[in-house]
PAKOLFI-954060 format. One line per 4 residues: number of its first residue (from 0); their letters; for each residue x, y, z of C-alpha. Coordinates in nm, 2 decimals, padded with zeros to 4 digits, always signed. Layout:
BEGIN
NUM> A> X Y Z ~ ...
***
This chain:
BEGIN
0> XXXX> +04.28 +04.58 +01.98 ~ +04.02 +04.68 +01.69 ~ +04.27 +04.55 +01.45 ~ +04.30 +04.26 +01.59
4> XXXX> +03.87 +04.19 +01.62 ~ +03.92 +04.29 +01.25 ~ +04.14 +04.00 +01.13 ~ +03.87 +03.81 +01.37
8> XXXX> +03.61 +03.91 +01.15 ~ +03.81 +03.84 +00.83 ~ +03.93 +03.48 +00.95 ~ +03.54 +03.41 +01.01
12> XXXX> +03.45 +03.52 +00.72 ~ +03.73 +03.31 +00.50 ~ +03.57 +03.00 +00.63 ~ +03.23 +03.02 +00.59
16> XXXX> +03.25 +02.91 +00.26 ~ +03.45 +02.56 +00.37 ~ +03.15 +02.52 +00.63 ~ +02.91 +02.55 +00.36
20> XXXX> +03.03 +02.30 +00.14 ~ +02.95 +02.07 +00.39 ~ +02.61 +02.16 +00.44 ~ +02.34 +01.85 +00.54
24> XXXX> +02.06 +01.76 +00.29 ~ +01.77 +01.62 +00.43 ~ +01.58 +01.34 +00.26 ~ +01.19 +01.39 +00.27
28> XXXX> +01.06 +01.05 +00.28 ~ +00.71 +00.87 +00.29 ~ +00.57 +00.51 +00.33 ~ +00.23 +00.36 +00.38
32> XXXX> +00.40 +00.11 +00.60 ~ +00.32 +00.15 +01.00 ~ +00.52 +00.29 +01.26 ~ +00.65 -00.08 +01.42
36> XXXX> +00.63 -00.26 +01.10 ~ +00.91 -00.49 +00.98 ~ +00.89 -00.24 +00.67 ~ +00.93 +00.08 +00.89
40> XXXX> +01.19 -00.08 +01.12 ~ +01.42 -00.14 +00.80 ~ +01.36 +00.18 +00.66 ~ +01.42 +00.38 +01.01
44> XXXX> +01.72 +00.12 +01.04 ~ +01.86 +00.22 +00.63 ~ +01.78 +00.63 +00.76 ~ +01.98 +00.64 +01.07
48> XXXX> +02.33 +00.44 +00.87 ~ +02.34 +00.72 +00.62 ~ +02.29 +00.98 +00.85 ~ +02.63 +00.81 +01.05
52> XXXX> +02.81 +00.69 +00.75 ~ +02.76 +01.04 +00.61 ~ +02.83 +01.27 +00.96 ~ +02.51 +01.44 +00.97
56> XXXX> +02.56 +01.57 +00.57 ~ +02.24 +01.37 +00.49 ~ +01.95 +01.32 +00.68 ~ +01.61 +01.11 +00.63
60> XXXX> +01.29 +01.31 +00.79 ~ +01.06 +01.02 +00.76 ~ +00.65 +01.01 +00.70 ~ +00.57 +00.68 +00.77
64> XXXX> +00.18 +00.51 +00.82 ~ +00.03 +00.69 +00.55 ~ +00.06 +01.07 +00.69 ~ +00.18 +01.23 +00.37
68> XXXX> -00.16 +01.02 +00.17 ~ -00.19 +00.73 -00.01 ~ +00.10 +00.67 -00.29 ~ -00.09 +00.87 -00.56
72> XXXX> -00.04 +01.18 -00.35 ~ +00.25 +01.12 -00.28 ~ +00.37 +01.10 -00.57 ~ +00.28 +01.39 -00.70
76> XXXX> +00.41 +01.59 -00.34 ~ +00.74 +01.45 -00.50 ~ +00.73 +01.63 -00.85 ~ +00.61 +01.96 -00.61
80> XXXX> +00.95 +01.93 -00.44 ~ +00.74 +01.88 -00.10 ~ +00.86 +01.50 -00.03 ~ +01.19 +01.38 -00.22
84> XXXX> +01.15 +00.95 -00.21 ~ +00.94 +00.72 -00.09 ~ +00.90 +00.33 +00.01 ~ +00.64 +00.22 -00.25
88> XXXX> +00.42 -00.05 -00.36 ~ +00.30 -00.19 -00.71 ~ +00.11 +00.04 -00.73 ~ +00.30 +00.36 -00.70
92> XXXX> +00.58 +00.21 -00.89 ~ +00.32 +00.17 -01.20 ~ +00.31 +00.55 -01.21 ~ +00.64 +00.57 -01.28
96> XXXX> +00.73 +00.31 -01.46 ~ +00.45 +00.03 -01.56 ~ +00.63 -00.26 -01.74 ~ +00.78 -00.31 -01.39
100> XXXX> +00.46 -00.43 -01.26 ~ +00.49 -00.75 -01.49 ~ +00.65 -00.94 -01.19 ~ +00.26 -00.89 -01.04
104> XXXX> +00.04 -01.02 -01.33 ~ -00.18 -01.28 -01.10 ~ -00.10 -01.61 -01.12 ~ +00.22 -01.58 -01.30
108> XXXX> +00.43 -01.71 -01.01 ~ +00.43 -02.02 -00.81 ~ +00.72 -01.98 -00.57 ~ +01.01 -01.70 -00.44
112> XXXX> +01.27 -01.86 -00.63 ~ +01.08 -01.81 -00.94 ~ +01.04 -01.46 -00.87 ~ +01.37 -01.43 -00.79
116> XXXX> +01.51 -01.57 -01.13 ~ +01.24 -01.36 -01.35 ~ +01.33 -01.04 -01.18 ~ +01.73 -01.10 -01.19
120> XXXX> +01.66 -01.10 -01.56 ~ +01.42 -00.75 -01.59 ~ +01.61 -00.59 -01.33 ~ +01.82 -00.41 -01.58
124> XXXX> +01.62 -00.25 -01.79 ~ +01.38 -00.15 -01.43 ~ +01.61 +00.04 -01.33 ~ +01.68 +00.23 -01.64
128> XXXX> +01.34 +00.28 -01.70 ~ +01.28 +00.47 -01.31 ~ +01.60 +00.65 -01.43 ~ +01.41 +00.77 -01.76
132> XXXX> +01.14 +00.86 -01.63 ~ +01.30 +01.10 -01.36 ~ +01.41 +00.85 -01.06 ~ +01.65 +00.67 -00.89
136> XXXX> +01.54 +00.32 -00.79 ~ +01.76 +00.25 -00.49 ~ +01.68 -00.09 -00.36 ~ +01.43 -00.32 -00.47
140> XXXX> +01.14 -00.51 -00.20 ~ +00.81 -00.70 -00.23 ~ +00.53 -00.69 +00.00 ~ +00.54 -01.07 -00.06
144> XXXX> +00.24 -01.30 -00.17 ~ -00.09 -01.15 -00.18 ~ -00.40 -01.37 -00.07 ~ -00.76 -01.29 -00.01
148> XXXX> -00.87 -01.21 +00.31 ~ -01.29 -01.21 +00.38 ~ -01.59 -01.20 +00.58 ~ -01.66 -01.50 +00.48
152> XXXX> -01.45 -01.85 +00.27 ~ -01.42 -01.80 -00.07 ~ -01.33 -02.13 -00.25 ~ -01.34 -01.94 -00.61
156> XXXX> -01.41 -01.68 -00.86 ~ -01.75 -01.76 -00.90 ~ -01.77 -01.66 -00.48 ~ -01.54 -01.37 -00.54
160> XXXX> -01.83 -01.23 -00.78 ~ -02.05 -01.25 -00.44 ~ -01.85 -01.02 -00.25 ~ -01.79 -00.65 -00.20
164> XXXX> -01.39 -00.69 -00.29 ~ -01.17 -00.38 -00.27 ~ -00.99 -00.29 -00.56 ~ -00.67 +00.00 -00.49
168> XXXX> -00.87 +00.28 -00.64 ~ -00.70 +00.42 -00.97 ~ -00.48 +00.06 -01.02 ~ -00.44 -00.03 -01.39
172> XXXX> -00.31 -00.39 -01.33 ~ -00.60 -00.45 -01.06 ~ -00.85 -00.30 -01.25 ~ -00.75 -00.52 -01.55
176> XXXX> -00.78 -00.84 -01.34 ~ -01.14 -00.78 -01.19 ~ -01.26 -00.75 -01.54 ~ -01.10 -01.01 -01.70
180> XXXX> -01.25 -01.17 -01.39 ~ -01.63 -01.05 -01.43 ~ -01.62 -00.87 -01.13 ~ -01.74 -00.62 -00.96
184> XXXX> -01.50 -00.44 -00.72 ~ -01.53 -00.15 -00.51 ~ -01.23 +00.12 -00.55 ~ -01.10 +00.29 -00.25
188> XXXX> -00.75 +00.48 -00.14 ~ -00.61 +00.21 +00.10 ~ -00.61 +00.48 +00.30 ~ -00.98 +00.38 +00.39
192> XXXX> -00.98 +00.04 +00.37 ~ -01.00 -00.05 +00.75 ~ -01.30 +00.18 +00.78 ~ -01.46 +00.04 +00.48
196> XXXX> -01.42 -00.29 +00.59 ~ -01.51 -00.18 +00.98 ~ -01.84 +00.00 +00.81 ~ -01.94 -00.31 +00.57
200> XXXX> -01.87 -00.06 +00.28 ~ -01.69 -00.39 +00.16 ~ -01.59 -00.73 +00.31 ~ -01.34 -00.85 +00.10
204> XXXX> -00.93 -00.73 +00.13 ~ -00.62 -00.88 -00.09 ~ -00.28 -00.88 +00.12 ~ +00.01 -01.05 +00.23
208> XXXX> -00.04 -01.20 +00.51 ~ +00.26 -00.94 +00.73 ~ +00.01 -00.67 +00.55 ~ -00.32 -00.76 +00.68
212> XXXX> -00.16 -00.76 +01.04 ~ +00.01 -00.44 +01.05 ~ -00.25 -00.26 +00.87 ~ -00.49 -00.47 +01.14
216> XXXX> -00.76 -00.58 +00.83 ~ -00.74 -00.92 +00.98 ~ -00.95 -00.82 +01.25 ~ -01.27 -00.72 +01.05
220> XXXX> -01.16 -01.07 +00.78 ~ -01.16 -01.40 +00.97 ~ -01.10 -01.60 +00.66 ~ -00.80 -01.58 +00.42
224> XXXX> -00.73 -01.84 +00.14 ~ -00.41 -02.01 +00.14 ~ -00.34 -02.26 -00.10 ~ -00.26 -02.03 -00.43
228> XXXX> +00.01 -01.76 -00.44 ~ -00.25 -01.47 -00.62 ~ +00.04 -01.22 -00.72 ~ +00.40 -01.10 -00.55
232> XXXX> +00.34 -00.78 -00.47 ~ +00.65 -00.56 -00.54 ~ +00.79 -00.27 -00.43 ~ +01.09 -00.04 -00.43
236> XXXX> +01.29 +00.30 -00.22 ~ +01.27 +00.56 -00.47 ~ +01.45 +00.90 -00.49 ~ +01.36 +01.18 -00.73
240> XXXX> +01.65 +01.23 -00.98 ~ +01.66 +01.62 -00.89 ~ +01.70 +01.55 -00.54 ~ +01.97 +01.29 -00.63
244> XXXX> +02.11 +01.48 -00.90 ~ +02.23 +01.75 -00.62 ~ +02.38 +01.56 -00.38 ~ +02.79 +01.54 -00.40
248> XXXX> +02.93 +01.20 -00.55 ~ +03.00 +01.08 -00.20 ~ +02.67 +01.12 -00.07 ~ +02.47 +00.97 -00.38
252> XXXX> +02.71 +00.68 -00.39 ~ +02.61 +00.61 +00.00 ~ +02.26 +00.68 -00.07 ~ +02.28 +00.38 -00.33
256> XXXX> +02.49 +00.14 -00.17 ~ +02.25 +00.13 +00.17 ~ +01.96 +00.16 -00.04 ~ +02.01 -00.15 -00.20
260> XXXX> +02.12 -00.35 +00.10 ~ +01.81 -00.23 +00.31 ~ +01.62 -00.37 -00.01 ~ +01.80 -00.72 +00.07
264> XXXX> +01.76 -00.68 +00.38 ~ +01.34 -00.58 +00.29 ~ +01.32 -00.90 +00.06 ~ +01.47 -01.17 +00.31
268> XXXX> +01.28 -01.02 +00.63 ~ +00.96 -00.95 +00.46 ~ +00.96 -01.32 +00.32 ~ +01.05 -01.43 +00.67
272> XXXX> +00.82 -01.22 +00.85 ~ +00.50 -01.33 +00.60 ~ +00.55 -01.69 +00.70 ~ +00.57 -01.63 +01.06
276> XXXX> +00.29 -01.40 +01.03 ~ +00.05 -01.70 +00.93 ~ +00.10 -01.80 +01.28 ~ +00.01 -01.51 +01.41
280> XXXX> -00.31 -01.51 +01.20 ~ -00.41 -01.85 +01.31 ~ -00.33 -01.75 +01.71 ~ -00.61 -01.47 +01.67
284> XXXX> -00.86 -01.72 +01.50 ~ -00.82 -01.67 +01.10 ~ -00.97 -01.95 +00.90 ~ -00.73 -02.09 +00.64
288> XXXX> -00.89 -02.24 +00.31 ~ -00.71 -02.44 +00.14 ~ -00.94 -02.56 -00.14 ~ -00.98 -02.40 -00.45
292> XXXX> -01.24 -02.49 -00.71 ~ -01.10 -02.34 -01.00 ~ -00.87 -02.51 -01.25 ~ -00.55 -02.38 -01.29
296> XXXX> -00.59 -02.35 -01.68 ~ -00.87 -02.15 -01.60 ~ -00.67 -01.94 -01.39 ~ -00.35 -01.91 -01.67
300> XXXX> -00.63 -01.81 -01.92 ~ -00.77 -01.53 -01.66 ~ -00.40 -01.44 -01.66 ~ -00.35 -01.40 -01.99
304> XXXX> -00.62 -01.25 -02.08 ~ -00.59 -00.97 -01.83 ~ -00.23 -00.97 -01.97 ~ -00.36 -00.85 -02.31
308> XXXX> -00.56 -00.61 -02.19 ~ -00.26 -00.47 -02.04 ~ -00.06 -00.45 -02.35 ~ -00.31 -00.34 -02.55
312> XXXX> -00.30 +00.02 -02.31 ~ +00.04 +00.00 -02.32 ~ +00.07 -00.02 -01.94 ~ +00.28 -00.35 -01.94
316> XXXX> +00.38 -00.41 -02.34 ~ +00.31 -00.80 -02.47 ~ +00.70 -00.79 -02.53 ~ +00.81 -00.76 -02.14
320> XXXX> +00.51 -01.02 -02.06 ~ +00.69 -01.25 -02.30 ~ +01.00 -01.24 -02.24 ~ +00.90 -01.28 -01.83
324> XXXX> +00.71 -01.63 -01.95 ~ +01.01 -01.73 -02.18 ~ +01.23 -01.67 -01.91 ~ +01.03 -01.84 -01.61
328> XXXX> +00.96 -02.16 -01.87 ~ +01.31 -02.19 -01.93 ~ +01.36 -02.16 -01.55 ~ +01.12 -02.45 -01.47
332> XXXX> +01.23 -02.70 -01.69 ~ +01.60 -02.66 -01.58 ~ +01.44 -02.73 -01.29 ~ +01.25 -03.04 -01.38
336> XX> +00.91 -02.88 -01.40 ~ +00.64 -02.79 -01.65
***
């Protein structure tokens, strides 16, 4: 009878080792985006596939709204081994790899399709450059087409200069804009924008329009602009490469396969959504102005000259800049346009 508890024991013992080889990983990952969101929906949506497809071996934990900081922080919980990925925006993506952030220069863009064409060309080299610099960029996504959204109409720069306009605190490309601008922003975490804008700390917001809903700034900004695409916000699901690194083949081959069709998926619903949340806007009594008094050379030559101030730090280099404008100019007259 003990002998036979024995070869119990042993047989137990002899495959442990096959059961831990098929341990699960779990996937710490954050977003700013709300709980609800068509951003967190997707996410949650891309989290629960791998953990099928993959039998429970890898699993998401997910921080979404903002409950792990704003995308500075985390960021850095990331290179502390506290989170592992995130869903980020422009401006998290910037601190890991800047040139990226040339599909944001303001006024750059006129239309999707243009974006799409600029970024099919770039997206090579994006991705090796996340790789580089110590991440896997699994699936690309934009928080669509940023407009103004204020206290009160704003019909130009010259009325932008009147406002108390937030600027993401910390935000190279941003900051380069307001001064090629001559203004005078005021630089928060967007982790406090809503009570900034609840307290009068500041009265003017840029967002997409599916943006200023979810995070709810709409309500304290009855006026948005709506007759010039500002920037295409960007963004992208990122893994650390150390995280990445240690998953088996299997798993890091399913990890980049969903994460670049829940990127699709991101672009073509957040596109979608950001149209039908103009609608929405205009059902809770937002003010759409669609006059603008500023030239549109002006507007090329605020551009550009923000552009250069970019290079000059290095953040996005002339060369990518280039190459973007080459590319979209080429673009637009295959298209029949200047």
């Amino acid at each position: 009878m003990v002998l036979k508890k024995l070869a119990a024991v042993f047989l137990l013992l002899l495959l442990l080792p096959a059961a831990h080889a098929e341990e699960a990983y779990v996937l710490k990952f954050a977003t700013l985006a709300p709980h609800g969101s068509t951003w967190m929906n997707i996410i949650t949506d891309w989290a629960n596939q791998v953990e099928k497809e993959s039998q429970g071996r890898l699993k998401f934990k997910l921080y979404g709204g903002g409950v792990s900081g704003d995308e500075p922080d985390v960021l850095r919980k990331i290179r502390f081994g506290q989170l592992h990925g995130g869903a980020l925006t422009g401006h998290g993506i910037g601190h890991i790899y800047s040139p990226a952030r040339v599909l944001e220069i303001p006024f750059l863009f006129r239309n999707y399709a243009e974006v799409d064409h600029v970024r099919a060309q770039l997206m090579p080299e994006i991705r090796a450059g996340f790789h580089q610099n110590g991440f896997e960029l699994l699936g690309w996504m934009e928080v669509g087409f940023v407009q103004l959204f204020s206290r009160v109409p704003i019909y130009s720069i010259a009325d932008m200069k009147k406002r108390r306009i937030w600027m993401w605190q910390g935000d190279p490309l941003q900051t380069a804009f307001f001064t090629a601008s001559g203004l005078s922003p005021v630089p928060l975490p967007i982790t406090e924008v809503f009570t900034s804008l609840s307290t009068g700390l500041i009265d003017t917001t840029i967002a997409p329009p599916l943006g200023a809903i979810a995070l709810q700034w709409f309500t304290k900004t009855p006026y948005m602009t709506n007759n010039i695409p500002i920037t295409d916000g960007i963004g992208g699901l990122i893994v650390a490469r150390k995280f990445f690194d240690g998953l088996p083949k299997d798993l890091q081959q399913l990890l980049r396969r969903t994460g670049d069709a829940a990127g699709a998926r991101l672009l073509v619903e957040t596109r979608r959504d950001n149209e039908k949340s103009l609608e929405v806007l205009k059902q809770h009594g937002v003010t759409f102005t669609t006059e603008w008094k500023d030239k549109d050379s002006d507007l090329y030559d605020l551009r550009d000259r923000a552009a250069a101030v970019l290079a000059k730090d290095g953040y996005i280099p002339a060369d990518i800049f280039d190459r973007a404008r080459e590319s979209l100019t080429n673009y637009r007259v295959r298209q029949g346009k200047k």
